[in-house]
C-alpha positions in Angstrom: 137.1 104.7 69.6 136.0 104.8 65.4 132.9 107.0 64.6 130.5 103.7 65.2 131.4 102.9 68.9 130.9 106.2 69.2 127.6 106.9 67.2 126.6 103.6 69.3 127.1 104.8 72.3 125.1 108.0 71.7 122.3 105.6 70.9 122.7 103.9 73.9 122.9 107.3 76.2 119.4 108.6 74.6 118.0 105.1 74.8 118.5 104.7 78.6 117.9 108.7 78.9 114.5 108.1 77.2 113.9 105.3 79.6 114.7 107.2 82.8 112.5 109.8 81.6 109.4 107.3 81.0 109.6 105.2 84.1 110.7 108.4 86.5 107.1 109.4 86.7 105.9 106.0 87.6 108.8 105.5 90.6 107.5 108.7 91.9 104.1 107.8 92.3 105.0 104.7 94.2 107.3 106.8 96.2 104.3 108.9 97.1 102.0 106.5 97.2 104.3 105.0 99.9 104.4 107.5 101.8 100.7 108.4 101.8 100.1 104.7 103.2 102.9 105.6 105.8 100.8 108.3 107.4 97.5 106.8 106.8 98.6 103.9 108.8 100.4 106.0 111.3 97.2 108.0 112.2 95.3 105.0 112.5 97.6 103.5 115.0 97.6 107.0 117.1 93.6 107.3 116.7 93.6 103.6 118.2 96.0 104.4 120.7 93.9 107.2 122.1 90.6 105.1 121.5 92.3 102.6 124.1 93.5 105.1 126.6 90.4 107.4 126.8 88.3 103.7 127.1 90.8 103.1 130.2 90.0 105.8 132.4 86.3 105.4 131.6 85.8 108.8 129.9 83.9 108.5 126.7 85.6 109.6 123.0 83.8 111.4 120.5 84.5 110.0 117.2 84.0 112.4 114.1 84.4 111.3 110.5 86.5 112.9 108.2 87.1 112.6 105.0 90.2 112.3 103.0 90.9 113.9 99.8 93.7 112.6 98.0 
């Protein structure tokens, strides 16, 4: 390799490094976001689940409402 191909490929490293370090932050917000929804939606399912066996052996649920802070 002559001084260009390798000057260009230097370019190309720190281009693609530059990238990566712009859209990382973005990926890991999805990523998180992700698995936010994950849990949210698993508690839901488990709150519904015990709504629907508590109603089945006639005993009545209290139901408190709580707030998420994200």
């Amino acid at each position: 390799m002559n001084g260009n191909q390798i000057e260009g490929l230097v370019g190309m490293v720190l281009v693609l490094g530059i990238l990566v370090l712009m859209a990382l932050p973005s990926v890991l917000g999805v990523l998180r976001d992700r698995r936010l929804d994950r849990q949210i939606r698993e508690a839901r399912q488990l709150r519904e689940a015990r709504r629907t066996e508590g109603a089945g052996r006639g005993r009545k649920t209290e139901h408190r409402r709580t707030s998420v802070i994200a």
